[in-house]
PDB file of the backbone (N, CA, C, O) and the ligand in Angstrom, with CONECT records:
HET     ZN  A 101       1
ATOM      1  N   UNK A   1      69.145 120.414  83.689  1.00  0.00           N
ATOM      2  CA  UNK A   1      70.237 120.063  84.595  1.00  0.00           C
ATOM      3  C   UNK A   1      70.886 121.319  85.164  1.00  0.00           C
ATOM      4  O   UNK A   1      71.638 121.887  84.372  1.00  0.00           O
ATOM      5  N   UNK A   2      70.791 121.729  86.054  1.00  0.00           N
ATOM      6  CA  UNK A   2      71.511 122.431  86.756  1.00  0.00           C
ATOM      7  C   UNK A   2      73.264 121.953  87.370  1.00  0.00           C
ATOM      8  O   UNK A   2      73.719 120.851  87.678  1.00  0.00           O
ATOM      9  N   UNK A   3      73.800 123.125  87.357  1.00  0.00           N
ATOM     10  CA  UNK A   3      75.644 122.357  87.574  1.00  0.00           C
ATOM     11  C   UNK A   3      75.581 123.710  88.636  1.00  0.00           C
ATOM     12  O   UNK A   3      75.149 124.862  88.667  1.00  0.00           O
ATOM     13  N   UNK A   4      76.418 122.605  89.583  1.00  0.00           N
ATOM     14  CA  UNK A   4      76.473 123.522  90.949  1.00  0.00           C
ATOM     15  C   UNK A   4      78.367 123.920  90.840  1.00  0.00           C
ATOM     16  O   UNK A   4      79.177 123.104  90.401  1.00  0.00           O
ATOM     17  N   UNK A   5      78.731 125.265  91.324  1.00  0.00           N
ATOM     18  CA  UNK A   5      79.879 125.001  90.959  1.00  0.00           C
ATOM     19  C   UNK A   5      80.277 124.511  92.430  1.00  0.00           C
ATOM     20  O   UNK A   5      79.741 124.709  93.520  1.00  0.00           O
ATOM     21  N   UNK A   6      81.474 123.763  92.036  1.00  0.00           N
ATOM     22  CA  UNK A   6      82.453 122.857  93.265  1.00  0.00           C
ATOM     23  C   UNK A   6      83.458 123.577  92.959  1.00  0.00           C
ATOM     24  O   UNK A   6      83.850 123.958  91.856  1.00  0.00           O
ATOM     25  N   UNK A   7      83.994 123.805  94.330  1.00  0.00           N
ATOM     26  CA  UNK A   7      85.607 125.291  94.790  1.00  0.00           C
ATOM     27  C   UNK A   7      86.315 123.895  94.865  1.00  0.00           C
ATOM     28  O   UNK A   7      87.510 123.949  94.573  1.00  0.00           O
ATOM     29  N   UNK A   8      85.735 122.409  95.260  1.00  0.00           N
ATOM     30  CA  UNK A   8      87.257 121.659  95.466  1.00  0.00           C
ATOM     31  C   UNK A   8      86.680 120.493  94.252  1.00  0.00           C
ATOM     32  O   UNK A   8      86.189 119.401  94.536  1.00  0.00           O
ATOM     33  N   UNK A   9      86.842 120.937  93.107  1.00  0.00           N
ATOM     34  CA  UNK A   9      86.266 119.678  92.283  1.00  0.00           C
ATOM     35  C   UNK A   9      87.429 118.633  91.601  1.00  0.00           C
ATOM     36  O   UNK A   9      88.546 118.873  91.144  1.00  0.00           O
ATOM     37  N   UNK A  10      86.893 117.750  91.697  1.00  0.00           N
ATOM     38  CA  UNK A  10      87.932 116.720  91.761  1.00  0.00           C
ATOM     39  C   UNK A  10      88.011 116.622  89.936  1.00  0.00           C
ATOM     40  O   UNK A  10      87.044 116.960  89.252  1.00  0.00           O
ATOM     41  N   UNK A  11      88.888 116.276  89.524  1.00  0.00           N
ATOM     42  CA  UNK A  11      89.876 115.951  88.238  1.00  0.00           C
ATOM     43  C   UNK A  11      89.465 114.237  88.122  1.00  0.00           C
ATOM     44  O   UNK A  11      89.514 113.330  88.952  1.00  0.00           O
ATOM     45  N   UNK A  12      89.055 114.283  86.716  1.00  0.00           N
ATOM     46  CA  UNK A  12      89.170 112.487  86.083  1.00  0.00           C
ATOM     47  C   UNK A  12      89.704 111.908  86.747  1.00  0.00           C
ATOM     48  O   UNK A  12      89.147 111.144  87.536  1.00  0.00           O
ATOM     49  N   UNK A  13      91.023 112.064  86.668  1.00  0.00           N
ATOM     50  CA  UNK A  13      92.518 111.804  86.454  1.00  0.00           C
ATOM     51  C   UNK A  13      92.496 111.330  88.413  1.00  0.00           C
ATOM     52  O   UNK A  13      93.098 110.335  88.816  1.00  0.00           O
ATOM     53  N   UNK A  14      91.878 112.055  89.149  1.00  0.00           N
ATOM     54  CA  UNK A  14      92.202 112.211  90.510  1.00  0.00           C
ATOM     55  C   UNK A  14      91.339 111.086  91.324  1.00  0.00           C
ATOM     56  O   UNK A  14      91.710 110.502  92.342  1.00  0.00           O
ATOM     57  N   UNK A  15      89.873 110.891  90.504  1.00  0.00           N
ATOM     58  CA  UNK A  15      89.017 110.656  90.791  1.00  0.00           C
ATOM     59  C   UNK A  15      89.569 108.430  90.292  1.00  0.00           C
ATOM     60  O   UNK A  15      89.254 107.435  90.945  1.00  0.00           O
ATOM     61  N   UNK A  16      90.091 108.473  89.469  1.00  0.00           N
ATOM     62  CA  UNK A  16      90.467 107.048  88.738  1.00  0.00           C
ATOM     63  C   UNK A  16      91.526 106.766  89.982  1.00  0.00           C
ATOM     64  O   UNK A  16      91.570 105.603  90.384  1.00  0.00           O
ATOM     65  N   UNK A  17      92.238 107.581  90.513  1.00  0.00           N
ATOM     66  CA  UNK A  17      93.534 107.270  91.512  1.00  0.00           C
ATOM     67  C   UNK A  17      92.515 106.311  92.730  1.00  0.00           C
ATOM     68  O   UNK A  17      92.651 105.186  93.211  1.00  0.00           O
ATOM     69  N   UNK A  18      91.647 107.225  92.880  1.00  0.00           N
ATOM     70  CA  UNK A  18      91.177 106.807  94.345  1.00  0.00           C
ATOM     71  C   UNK A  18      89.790 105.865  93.935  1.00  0.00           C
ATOM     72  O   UNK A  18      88.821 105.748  94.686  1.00  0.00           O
ATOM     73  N   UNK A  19      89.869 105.435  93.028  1.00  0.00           N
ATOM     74  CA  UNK A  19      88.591 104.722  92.467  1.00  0.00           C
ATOM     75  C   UNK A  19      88.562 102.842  93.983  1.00  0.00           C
ATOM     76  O   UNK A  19      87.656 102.298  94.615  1.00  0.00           O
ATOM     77  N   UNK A  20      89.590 102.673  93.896  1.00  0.00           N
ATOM     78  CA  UNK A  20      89.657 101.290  94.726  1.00  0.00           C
ATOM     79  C   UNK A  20      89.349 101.748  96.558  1.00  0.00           C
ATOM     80  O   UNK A  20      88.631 101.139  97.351  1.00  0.00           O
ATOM     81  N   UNK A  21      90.116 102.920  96.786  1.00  0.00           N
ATOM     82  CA  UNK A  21      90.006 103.245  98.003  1.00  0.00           C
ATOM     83  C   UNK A  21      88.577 103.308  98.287  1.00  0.00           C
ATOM     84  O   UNK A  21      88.084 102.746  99.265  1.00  0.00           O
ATOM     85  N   UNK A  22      87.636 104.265  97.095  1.00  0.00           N
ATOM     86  CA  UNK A  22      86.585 104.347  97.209  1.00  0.00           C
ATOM     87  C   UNK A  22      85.318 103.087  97.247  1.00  0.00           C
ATOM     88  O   UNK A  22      84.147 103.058  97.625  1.00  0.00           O
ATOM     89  N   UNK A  23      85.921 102.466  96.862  1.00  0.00           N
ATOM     90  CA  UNK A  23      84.982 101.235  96.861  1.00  0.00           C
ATOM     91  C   UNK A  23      85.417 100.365  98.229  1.00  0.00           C
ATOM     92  O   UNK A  23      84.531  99.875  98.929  1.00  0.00           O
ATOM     93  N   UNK A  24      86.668 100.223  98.528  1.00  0.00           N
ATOM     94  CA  UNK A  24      86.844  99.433  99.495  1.00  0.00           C
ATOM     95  C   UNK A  24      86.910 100.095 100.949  1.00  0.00           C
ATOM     96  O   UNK A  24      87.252  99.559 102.003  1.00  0.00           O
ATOM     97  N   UNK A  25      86.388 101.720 100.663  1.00  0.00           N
ATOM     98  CA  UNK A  25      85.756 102.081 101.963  1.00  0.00           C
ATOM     99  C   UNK A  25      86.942 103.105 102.693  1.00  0.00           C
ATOM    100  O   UNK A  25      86.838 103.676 103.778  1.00  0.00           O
ATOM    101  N   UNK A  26      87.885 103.136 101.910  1.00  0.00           N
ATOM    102  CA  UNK A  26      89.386 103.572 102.934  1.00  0.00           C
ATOM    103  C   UNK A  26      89.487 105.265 102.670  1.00  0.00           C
ATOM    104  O   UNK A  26      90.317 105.922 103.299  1.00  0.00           O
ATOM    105  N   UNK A  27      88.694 105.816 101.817  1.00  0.00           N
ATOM    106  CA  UNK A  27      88.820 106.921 101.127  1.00  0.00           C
ATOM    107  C   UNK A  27      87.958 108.065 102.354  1.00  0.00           C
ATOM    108  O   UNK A  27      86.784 107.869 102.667  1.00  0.00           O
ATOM    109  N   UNK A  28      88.722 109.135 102.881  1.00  0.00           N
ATOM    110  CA  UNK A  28      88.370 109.951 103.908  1.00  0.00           C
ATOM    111  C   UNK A  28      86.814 110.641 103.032  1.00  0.00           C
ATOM    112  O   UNK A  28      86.465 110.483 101.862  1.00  0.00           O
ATOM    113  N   UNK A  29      86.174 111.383 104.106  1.00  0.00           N
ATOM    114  CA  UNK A  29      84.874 111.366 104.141  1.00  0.00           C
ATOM    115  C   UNK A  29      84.759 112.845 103.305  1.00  0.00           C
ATOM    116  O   UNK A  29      83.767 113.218 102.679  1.00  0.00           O
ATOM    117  N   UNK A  30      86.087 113.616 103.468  1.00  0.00           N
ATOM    118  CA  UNK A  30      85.795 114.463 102.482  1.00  0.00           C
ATOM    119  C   UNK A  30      86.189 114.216 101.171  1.00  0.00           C
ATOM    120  O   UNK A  30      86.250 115.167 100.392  1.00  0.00           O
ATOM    121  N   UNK A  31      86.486 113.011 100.775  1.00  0.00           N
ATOM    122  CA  UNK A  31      86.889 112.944  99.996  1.00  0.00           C
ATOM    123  C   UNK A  31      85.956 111.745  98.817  1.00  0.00           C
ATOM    124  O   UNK A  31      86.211 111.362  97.675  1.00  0.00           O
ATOM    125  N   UNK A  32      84.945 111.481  99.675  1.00  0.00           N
ATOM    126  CA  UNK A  32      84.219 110.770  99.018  1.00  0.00           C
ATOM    127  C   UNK A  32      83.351 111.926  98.746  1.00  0.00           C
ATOM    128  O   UNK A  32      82.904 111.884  97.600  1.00  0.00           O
ATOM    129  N   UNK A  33      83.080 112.647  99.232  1.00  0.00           N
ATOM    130  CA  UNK A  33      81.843 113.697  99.050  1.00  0.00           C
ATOM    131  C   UNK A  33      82.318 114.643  97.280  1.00  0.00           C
ATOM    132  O   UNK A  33      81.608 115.037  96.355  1.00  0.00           O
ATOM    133  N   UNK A  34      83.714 114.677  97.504  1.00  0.00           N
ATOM    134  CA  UNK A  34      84.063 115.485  96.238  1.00  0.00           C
ATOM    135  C   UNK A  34      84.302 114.065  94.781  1.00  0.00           C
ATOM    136  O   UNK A  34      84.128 114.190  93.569  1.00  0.00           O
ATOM    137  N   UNK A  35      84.669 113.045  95.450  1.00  0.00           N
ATOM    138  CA  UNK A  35      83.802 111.884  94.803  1.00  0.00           C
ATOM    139  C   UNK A  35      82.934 111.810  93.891  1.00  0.00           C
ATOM    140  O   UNK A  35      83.013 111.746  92.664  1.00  0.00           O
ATOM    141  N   UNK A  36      81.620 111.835  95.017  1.00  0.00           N
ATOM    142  CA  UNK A  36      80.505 111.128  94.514  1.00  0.00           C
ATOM    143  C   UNK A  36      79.857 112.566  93.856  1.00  0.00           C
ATOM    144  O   UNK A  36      78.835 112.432  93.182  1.00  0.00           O
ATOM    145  N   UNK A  37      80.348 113.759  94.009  1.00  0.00           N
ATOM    146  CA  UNK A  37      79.963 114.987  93.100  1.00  0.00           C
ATOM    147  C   UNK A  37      80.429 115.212  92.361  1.00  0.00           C
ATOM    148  O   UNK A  37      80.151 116.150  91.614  1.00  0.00           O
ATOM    149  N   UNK A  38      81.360 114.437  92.240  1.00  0.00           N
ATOM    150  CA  UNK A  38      82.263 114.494  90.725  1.00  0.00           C
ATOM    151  C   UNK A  38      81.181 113.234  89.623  1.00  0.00           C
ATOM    152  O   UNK A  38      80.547 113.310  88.570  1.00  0.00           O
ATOM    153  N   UNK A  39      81.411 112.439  90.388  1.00  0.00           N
ATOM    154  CA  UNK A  39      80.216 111.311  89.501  1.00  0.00           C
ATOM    155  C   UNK A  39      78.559 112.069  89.302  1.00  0.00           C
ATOM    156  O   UNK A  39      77.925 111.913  88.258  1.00  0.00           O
ATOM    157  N   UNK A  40      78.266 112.519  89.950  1.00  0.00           N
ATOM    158  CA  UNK A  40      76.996 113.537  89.803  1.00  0.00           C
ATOM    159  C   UNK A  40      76.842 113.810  88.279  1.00  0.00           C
ATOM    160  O   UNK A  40      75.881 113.621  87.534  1.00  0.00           O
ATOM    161  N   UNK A  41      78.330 114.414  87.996  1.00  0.00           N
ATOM    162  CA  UNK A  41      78.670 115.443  86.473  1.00  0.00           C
ATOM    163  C   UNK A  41      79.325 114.788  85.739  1.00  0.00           C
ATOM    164  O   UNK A  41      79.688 115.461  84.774  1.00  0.00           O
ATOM    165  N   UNK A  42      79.747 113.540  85.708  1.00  0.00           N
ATOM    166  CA  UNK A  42      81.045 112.710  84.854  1.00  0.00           C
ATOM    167  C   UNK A  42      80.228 111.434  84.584  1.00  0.00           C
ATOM    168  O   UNK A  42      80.126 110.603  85.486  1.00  0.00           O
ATOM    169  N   UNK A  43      79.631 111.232  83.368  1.00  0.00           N
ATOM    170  CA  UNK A  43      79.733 109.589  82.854  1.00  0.00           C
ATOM    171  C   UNK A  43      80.595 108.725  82.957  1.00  0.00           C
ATOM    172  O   UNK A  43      80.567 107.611  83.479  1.00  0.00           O
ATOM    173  N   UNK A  44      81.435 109.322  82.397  1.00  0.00           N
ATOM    174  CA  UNK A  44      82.788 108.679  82.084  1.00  0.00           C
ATOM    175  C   UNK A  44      83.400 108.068  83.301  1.00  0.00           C
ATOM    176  O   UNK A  44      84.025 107.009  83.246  1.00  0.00           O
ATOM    177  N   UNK A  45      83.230 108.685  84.301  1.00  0.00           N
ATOM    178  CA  UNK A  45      83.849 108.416  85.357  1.00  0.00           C
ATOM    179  C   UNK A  45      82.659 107.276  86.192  1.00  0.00           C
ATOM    180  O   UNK A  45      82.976 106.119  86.467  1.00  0.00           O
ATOM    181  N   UNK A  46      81.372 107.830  86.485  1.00  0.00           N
ATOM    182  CA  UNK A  46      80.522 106.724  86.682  1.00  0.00           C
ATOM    183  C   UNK A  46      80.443 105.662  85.936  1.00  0.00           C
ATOM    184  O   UNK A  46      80.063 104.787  86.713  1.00  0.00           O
ATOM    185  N   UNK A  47      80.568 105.213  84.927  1.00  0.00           N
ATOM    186  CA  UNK A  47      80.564 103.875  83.643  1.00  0.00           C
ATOM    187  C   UNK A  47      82.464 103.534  84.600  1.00  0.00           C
ATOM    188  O   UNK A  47      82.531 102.487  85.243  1.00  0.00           O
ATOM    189  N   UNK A  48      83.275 104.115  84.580  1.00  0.00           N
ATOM    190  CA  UNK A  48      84.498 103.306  85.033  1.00  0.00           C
ATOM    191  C   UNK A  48      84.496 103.152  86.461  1.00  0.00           C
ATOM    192  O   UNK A  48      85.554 102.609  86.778  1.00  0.00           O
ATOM    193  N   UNK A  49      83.815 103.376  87.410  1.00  0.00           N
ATOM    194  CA  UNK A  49      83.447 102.878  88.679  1.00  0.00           C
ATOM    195  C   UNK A  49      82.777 101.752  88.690  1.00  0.00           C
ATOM    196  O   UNK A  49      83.152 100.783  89.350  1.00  0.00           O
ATOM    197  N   UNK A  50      81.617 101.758  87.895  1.00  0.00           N
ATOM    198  CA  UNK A  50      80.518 100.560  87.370  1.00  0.00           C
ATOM    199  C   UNK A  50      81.633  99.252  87.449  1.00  0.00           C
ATOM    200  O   UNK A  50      81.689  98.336  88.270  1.00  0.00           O
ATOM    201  N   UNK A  51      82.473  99.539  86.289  1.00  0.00           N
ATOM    202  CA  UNK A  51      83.165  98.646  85.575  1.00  0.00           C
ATOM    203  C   UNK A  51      84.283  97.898  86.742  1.00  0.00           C
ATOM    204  O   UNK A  51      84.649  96.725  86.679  1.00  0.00           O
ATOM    205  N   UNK A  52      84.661  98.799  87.689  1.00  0.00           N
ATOM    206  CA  UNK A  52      86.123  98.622  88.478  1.00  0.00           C
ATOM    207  C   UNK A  52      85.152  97.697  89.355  1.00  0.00           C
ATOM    208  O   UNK A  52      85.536  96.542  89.542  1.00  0.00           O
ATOM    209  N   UNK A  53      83.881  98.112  89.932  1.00  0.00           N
ATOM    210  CA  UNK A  53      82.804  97.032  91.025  1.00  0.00           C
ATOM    211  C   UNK A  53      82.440  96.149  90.401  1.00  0.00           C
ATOM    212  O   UNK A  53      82.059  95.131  90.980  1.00  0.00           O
ATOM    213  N   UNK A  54      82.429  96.266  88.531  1.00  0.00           N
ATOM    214  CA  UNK A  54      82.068  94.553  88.005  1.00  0.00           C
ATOM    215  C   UNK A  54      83.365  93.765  88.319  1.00  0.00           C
ATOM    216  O   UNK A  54      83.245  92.659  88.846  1.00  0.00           O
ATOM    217  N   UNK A  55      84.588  94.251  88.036  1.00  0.00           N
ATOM    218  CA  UNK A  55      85.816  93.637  88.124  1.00  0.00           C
ATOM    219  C   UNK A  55      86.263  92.867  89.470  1.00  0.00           C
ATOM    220  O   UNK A  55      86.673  91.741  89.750  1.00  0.00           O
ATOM    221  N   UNK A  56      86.039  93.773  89.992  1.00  0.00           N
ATOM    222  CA  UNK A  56      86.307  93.619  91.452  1.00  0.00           C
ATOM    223  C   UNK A  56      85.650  92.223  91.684  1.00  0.00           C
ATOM    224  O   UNK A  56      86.149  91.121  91.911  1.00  0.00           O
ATOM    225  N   UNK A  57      83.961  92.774  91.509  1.00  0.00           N
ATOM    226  CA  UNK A  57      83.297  91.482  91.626  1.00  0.00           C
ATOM    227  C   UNK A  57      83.495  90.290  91.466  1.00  0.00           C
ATOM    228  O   UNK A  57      83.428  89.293  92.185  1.00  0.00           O
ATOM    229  N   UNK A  58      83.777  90.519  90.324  1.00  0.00           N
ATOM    230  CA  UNK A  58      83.766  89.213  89.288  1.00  0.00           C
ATOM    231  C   UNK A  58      85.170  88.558  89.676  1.00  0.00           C
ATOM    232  O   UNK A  58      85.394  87.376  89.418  1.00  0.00           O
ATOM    233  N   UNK A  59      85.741  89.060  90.062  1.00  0.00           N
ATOM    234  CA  UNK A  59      87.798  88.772  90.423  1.00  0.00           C
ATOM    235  C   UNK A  59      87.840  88.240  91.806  1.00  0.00           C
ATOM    236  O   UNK A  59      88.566  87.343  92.234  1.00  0.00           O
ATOM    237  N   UNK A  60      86.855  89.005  92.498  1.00  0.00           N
ATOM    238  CA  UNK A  60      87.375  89.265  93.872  1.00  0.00           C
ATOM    239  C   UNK A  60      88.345  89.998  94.407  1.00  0.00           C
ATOM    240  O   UNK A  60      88.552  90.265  95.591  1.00  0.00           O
ATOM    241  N   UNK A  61      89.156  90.426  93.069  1.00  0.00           N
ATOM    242  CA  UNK A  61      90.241  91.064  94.113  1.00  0.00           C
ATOM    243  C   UNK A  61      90.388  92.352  92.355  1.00  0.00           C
ATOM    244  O   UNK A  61      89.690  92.343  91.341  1.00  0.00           O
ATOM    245  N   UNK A  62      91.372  93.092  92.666  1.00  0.00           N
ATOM    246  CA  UNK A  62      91.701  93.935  91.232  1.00  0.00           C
ATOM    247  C   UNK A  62      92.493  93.632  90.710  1.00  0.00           C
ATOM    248  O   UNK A  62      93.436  93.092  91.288  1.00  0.00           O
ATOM    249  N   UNK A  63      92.484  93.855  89.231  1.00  0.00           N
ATOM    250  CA  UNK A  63      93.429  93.373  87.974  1.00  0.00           C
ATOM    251  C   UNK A  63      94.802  93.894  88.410  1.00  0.00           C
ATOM    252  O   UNK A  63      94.739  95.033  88.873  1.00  0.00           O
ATOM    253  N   UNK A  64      95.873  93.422  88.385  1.00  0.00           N
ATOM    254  CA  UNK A  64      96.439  94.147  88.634  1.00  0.00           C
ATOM    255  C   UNK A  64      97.201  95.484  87.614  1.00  0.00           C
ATOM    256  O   UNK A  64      97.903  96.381  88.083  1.00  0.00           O
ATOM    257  N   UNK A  65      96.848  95.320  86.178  1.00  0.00           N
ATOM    258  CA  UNK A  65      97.173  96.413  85.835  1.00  0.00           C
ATOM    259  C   UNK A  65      96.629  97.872  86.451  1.00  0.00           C
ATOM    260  O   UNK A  65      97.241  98.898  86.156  1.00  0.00           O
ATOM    261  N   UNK A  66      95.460  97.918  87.312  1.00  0.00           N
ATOM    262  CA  UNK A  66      94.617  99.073  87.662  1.00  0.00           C
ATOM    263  C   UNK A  66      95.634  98.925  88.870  1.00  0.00           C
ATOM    264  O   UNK A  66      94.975  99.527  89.718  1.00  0.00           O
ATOM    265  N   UNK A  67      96.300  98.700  89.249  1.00  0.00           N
ATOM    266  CA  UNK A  67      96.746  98.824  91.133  1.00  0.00           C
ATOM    267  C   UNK A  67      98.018  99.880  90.792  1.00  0.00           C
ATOM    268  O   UNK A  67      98.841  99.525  89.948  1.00  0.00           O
ATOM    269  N   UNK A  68      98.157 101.136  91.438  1.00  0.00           N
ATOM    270  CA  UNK A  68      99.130 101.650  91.103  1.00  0.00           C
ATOM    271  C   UNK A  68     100.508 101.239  91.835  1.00  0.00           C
ATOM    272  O   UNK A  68     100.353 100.619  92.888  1.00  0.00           O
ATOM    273  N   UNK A  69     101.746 101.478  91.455  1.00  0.00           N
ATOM    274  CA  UNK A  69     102.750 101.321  92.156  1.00  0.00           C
ATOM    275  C   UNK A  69     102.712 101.520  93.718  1.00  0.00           C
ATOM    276  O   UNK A  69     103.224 100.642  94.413  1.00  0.00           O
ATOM    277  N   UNK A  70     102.281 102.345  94.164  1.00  0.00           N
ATOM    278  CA  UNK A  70     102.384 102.592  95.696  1.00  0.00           C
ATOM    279  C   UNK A  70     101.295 101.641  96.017  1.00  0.00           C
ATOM    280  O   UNK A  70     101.378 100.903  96.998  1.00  0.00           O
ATOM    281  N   UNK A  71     100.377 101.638  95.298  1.00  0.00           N
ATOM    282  CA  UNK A  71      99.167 100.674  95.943  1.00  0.00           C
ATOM    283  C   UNK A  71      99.587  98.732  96.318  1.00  0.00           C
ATOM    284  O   UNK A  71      99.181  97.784  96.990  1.00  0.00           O
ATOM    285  N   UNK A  72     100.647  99.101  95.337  1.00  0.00           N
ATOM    286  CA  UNK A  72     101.173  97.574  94.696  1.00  0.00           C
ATOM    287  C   UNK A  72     101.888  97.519  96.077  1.00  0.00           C
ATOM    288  O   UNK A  72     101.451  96.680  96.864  1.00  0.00           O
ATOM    289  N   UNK A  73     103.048  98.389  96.525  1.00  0.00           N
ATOM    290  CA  UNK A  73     103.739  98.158  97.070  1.00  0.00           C
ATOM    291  C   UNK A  73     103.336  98.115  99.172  1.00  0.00           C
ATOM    292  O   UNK A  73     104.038  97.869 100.153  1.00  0.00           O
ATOM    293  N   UNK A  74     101.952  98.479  98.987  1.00  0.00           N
ATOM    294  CA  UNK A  74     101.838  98.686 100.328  1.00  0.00           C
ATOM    295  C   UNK A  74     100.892  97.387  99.761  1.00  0.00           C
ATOM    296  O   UNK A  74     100.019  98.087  99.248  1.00  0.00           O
ATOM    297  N   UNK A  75     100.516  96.222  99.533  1.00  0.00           N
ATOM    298  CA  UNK A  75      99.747  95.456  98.933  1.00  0.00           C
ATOM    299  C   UNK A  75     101.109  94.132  99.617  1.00  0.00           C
ATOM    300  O   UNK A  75     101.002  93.370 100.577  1.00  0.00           O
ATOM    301  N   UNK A  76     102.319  94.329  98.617  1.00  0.00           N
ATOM    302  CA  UNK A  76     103.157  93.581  99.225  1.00  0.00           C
ATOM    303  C   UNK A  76     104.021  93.571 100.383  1.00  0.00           C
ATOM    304  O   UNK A  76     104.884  92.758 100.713  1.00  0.00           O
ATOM    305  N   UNK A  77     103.695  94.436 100.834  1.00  0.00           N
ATOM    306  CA  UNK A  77     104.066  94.733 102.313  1.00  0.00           C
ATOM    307  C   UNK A  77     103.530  93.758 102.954  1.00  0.00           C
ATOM    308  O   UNK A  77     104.100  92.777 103.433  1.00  0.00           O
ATOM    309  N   UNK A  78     101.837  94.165 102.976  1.00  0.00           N
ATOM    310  CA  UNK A  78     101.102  93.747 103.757  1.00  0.00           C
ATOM    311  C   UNK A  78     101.207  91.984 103.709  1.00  0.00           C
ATOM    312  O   UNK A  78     101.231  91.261 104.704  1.00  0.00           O
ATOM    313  N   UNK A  79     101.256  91.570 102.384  1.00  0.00           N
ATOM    314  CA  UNK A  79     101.719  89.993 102.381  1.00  0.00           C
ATOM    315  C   UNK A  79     103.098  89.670 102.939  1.00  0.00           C
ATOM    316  O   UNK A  79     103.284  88.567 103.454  1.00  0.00           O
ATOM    317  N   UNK A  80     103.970  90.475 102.873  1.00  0.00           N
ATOM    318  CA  UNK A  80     104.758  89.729 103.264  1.00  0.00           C
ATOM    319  C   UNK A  80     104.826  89.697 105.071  1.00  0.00           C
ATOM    320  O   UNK A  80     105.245  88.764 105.756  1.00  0.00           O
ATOM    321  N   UNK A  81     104.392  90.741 105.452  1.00  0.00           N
ATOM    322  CA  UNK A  81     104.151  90.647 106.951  1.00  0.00           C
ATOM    323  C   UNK A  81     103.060  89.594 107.383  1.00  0.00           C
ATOM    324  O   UNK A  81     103.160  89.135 108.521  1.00  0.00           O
ATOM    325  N   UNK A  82     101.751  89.056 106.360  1.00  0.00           N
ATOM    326  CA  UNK A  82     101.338  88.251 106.770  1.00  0.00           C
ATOM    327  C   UNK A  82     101.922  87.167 106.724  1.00  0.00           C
ATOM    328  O   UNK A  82     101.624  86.316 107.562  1.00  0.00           O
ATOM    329  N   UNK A  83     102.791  86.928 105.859  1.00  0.00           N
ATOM    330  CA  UNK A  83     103.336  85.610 105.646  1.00  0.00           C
ATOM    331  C   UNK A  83     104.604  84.892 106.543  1.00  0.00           C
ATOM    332  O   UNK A  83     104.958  83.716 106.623  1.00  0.00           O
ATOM    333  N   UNK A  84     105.165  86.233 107.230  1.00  0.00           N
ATOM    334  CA  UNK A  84     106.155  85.922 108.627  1.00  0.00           C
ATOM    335  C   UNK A  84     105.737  85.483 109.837  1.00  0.00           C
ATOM    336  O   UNK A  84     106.206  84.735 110.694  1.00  0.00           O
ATOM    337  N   UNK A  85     104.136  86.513 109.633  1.00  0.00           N
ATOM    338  CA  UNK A  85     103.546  85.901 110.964  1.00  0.00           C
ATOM    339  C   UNK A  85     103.272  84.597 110.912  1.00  0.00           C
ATOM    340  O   UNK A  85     103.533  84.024 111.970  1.00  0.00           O
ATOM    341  N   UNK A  86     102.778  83.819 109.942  1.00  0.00           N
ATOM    342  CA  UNK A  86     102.562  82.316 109.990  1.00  0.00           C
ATOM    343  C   UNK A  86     103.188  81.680 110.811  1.00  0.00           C
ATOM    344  O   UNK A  86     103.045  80.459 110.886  1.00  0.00           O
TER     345      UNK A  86
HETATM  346 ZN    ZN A 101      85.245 112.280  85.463  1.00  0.00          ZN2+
END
């Protein structure tokens, strides 16, 4: 195995934040790239991506313990603006 070094390598910790963006497509293009090279070198982090796309799957939507506060809150935004427009 060769390890390439990465000047912008992404953190566990950084990589779990943006885990939903990344799946649901919203996550900028440099930012999937330091992403998916972070999963390259991280089990841990590939097995909890696995797991967040079984969830997802299986839910349709995310648990909400995984949704962070800001995520939560631009989440209920968005409902409640849909729900005026009715
Ligand atoms: Zn990791």
């Amino acid at each position: 195995m060769s390890s390439r070094p990465q000047p912008e390598e992404m953190p566990c910790n950084e990589l779990v934040e943006l885990v939903t963006d990344y799946i649901e497509g919203r996550l900028p293009p440099r930012d999937v790239k330091r992403f998916e090279d972070h999963l390259e070198i991280c089990d841990g982090c590939r097995t909890y991506l696995d797991q967040m796309r079984e969830t997802i799957g299986a839910l349709g939507h995310l648990p909400e313990k995984s949704i962070t506060p800001e995520a939560r809150d631009r989440l209920l935004e968005a409902f409640r603006t849909w729900k005026w427009r009715e």
